[in-house]
Residue, then its C-alpha position, 0 to 999 in steps of 0.5 A: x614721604x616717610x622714606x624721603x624723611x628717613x633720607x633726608x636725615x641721613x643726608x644731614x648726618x643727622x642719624x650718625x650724630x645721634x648714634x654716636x650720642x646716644x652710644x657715648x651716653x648709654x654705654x661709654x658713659x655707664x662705663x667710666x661712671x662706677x656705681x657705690x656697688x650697691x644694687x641702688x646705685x647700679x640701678x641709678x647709674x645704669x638704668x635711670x641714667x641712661x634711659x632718661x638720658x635718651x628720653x631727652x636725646x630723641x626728645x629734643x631730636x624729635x621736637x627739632x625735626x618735627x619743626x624743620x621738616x616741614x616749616x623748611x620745605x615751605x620756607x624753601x619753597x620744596x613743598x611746592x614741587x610735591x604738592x603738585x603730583x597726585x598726593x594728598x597733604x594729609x599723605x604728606x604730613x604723616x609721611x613726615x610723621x612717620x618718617x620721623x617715628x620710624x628713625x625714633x623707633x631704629x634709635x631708641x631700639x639700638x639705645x634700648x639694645x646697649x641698655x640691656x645687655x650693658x645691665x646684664x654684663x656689668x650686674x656680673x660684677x657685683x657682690x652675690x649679696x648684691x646681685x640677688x637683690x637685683x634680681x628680685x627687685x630690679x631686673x624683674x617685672x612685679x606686680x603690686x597690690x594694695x588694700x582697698x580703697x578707703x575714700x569713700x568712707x572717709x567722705x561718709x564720715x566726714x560728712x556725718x560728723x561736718x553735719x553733726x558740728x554744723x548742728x551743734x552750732x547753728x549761729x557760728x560765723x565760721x568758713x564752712x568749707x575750711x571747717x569741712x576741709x579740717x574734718x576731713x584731715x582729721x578723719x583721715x588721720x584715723x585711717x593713718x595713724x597708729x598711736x604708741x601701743x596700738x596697732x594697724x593691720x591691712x588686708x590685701x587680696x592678691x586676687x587671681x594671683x594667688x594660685x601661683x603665688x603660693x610657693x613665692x616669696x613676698x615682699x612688702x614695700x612701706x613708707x610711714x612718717x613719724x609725729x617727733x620728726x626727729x632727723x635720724x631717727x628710727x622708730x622700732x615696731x613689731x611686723x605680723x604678717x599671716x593669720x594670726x593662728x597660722x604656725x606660719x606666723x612670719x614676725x619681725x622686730x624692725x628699726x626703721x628710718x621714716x620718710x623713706x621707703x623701706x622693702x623687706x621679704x617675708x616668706x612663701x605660704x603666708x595667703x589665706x585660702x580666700x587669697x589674703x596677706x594679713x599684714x599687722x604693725x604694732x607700734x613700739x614707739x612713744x611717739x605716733x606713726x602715719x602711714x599714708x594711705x596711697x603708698x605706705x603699704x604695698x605688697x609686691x609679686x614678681x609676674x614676669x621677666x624683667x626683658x619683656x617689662x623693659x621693652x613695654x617700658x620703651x614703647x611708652x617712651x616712643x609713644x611720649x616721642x610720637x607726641x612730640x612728634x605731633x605737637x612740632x609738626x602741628x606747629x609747623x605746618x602754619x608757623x616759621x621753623x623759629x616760631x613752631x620751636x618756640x610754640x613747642x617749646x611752650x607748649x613742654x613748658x606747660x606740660x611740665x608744669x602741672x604741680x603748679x596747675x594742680x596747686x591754683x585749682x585745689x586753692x581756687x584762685x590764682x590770687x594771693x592765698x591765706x596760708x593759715x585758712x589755705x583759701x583766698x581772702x578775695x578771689x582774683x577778678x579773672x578766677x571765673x576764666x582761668x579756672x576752667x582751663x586750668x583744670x582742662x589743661x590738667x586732665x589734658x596732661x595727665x593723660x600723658x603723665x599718668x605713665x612713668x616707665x623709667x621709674x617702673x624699671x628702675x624699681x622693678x614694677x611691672x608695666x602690664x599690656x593693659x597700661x602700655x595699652x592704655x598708654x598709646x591709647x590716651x597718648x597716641x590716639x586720643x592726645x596725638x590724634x587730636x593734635x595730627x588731625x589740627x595739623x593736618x588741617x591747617x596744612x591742607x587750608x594754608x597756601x603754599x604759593x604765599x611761601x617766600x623762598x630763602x633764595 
């Protein structure tokens, strides 16, 4: 059934249309196209482009073979002729399944193939300057680290101070839960903030990292945002980094534009013996400065080549196109070749709505909403319902949001073999499982002889 798939696709043509668009789009495209020769904009152009643009190629292609492979053959009365000879449907389905993630996997192999050597040879042409930045910070697989997480203490002493506010004041007719939420952003802010004058030093252990690490270079990745606002602006402050009686001292005096990431090296032997990167900003500004605590300081470390994260990074992506491939076959297997694509289209359509899901929970409501308390004044009648699924509609999709490949590449993180693991794990396995053994299902109970032929 698998071959038949792959036969049926060359017979249409349909492998000799997408070569030749994804060959257009990867590499004639990239050319005519010229980057700012810059690194960004070589990576932008280049790397980003590209790979979203074959992402959403074999993610169309997929969707629309998954729901005419199998609607057409019932429609056309095909199936009929098959089902009768000693195969089971379940071996018909993923014969199909397979079929379709065999010609996804040729493809986005050969797009992955002209990506590549496209990067290498074009990287050529940049300035030396340029072309050093890529390479330490792109056409690389670093790893980060970042201090340990705070959020426990920060719900220790939002607690400890709510109950301190709720003694002081037995008799007060206020909303409690705002009251909380309130607290919580101000103890927050403790852990953020670094008032003019002060400083904020972070701590981060590189863990198992270190032996290797001793004679590497660093580099710090920040993000902060500025109390003023004020457009254009850049704000001075003092960096540290190392222990403070080390005669390896690394200081740096920077100007820097807030809200933006900013990355900068700092030398070799900085680690403690236990493994610590000391980390110390002193603001020199008049104004206070927030650095958020999940990405506003990063330290990160190359771990590997950049040729072995980029081939992780395709395999995340066929395993987003294996769970398309399911969602279409699943539609297909009860629904009309129009009605499938359109349930799956619905169902992308959800999935690409989980900020919206995200807002309604954290609200409470799907109601309307006080924008000064951000509660609802009066929940909606149906909150008792909608509520539960939305939040199970979340964690449904973030189990495949929760990777990011092309981004990952594009700044040059690493994609471990623990996160392409538990990628196929949570995509393939867990979601598309789900979703193979619903299609399988309804196909092995629907009765092929009430199909209607075209003819």
């Amino acid at each position: 059934m698998a071959w038949l798939t792959l036969k049926a696709a060359y017979r249409y043509k349909l492998i000799w249309v997408l070569t030749a668009i994804l060959i257009g789009g990867v590499v004639i495209l990239p050319l005519i196209i010229k980057d700012d020769g810059t690194a960004r904009g070589f990576t932008q152009i280049l790397l980003t482009y590209t790979l979203a643009l074959t992402t959403g190629i074999l993610g169309f292609t997929t969707l629309w073979m998954a729901c005419s492979t199998l609607a057409r053959d019932v429609e056309e009365c095909q199936i009929q002729v098959v089902a009768v000879k000693p195969i089971a449907r379940w071996q018909i389905w993923m014969g199909k399944y397979i079929g379709i993630m065999a010609l996804n996997a040729l493809l986005l192999t050969l797009a992955g193939t002209c990506i590549y050597f496209l990067l290498q040879s074009r990287s050529r042409n940049l300035p030396e300057k340029q072309r050093e930045l890529l390479r330490n910070e792109v056409l690389v697989a670093r790893a980060e680290a970042r201090e340990p997480s705070v959020e426990a203490d920060i719900e220790r002493e939002t607690e400890r101070v709510f109950q301190q506010r709720q003694k002081n004041n037995p008799q007060a007719n206020l909303d409690w839960k705002f009251v909380r939420n309130q607290v919580r952003e101000q103890v927050r802010a403790v852990f953020q903030v670094v008032r003019p004058g002060f400083q904020r030093v972070w701590k981060i252990n590189l863990g198992f990292a270190k032996n290797r690490l001793a004679d590497e270079p660093l580099f710090l990745r920040i993000k902060f945002n500025a109390a003023d606002g004020k457009e254009g602006a850049t704000y001075l402050g003092l960096w540290e980094v190392g222990e403070q009686t080390s005669p390896r001292l690394h200081r740096e005096m920077m100007s820097l534009a807030a809200d933006t990431f900013h990355e900068f090296k700092v030398p070799a032997h900085l680690l403690d013996k236990d493994g610590n990167l000391l980390i110390t900003f002193i603001n020199r500004n008049e104004t206070a400065l927030l650095f958020p605590l999940d990405d506003g300081m990063e330290v990160l470390y190359r771990e590997g080549s950049f040729g072995l994260n980029f081939a992780r990074g395709l395999c995340i992506i066929l395993c987003w196109l294996s769970f398309l491939a399911a969602i279409g076959l699943a539609a297909s297997s009860y629904l009309s070749f129009p009605v499938a694509s359109f349930v799956s289209v619905g169902v992308l359509i959800v999935g690409f709505s989980s900020g919206t899901i995200s807002q309604v929970i954290e609200q409470g409501t799907i109601g309307a909403v006080n924008h000064e308390t951000g509660v609802a004044d009066q929940p909606a009648a149906i909150d008792f319902v909608a509520l539960p699924v939305f939040k199970s509609l979340l964690k449904l999709i973030q189990l495949v949001e929760g990777f990011s490949p092309i981004d990952a590449l594009s700044s040059g993180r690493s994609i471990s073999w623990l996160i392409l693991g538990q990628a196929f794990f949570q995509i393939c396995v867990v979601l598309g499982g789900i979703i193979c053994l619903a299609g399988i299902g309804i196909f092995q109970r629907r009765e092929l002889a009430t199909a209607q032929g075209t003819s």
